[in-house]
C-alpha positions in Angstrom: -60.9 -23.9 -44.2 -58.6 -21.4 -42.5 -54.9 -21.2 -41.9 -55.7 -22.5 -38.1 -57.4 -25.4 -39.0 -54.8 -26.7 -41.2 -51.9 -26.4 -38.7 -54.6 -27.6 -36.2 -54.8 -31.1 -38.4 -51.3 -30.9 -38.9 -50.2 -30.7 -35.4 -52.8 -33.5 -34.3 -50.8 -35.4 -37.1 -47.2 -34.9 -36.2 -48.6 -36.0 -32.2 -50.4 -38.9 -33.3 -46.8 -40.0 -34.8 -45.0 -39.5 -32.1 -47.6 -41.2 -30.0 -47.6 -44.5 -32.3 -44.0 -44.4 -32.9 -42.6 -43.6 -29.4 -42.7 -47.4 -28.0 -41.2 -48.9 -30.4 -38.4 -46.2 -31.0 -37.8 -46.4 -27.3 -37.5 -49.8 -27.0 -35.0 -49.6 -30.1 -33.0 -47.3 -28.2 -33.1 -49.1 -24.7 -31.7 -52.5 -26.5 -29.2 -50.7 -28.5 -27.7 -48.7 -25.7 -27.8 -52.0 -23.6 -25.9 -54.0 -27.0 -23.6 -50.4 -26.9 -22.7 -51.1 -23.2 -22.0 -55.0 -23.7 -19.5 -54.7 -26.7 -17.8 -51.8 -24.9 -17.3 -53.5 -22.0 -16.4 -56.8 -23.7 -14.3 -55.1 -26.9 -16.4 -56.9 -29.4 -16.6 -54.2 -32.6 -19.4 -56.3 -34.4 -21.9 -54.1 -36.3 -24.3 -56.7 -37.2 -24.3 -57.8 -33.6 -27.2 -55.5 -32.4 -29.4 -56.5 -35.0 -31.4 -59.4 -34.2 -32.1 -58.5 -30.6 -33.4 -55.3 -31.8 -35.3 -56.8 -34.3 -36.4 -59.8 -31.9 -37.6 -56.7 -28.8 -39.3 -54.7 -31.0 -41.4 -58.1 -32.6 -42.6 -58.5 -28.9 -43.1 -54.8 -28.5 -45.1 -54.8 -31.2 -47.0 -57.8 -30.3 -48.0 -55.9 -27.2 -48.5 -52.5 -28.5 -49.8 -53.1 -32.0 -53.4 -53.7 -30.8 -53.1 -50.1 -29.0 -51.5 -48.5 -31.8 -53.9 -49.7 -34.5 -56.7 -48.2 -31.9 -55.2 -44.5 -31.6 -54.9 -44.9 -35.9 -58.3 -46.0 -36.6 -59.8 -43.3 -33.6 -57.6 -40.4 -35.4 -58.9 -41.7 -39.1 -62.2 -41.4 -38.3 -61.9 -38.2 -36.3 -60.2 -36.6 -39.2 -63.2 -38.2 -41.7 -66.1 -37.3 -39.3 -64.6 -33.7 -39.5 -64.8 -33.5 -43.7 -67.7 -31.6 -43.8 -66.8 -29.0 -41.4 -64.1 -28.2 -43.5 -65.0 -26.3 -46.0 -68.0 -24.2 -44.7 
């Protein structure tokens, strides 16, 4: 196993992350900038306020998105397991 192949599998790593984790983390965004907006506009400084909506969008994101995501893990898993014995020749 060369120097390529290990930033190879590390690379296909960090993308599969940021392939699983980009829904959710935009939908986090997208309801806190919205929350953001509203207490701006209405001059309510609550903290705690964003909190369940976030938690209540990304519980239907990942109601429609977990089926995908566990896909692309279990696709990458075996990838990375079917490629074992290439490794160290």
């Amino acid at each position: 196993m060369d120097t390529s192949m290990v930033v190879e599998l590390g690379r296909q790593a960090l993308w599969m992350t940021v392939l699983i984790s980009a829904p959710l983390l935009g939908v986090a965004l997208l309801v806190g900038l919205v929350i953001g907006i509203l207490q701006a506009a209405t001059s309510v400084n609550e903290a705690t306020l964003s909190f369940i909506p976030k938690v209540a969008a990304l519980a239907v994101t990942l109601a429609i998105v977990g089926g995908w995501q566990i896909n692309m893990l279990v696709e990458y898993t075996r990838s990375v397991f079917m490629r074992i014995p290439g490794l160290f020749q």
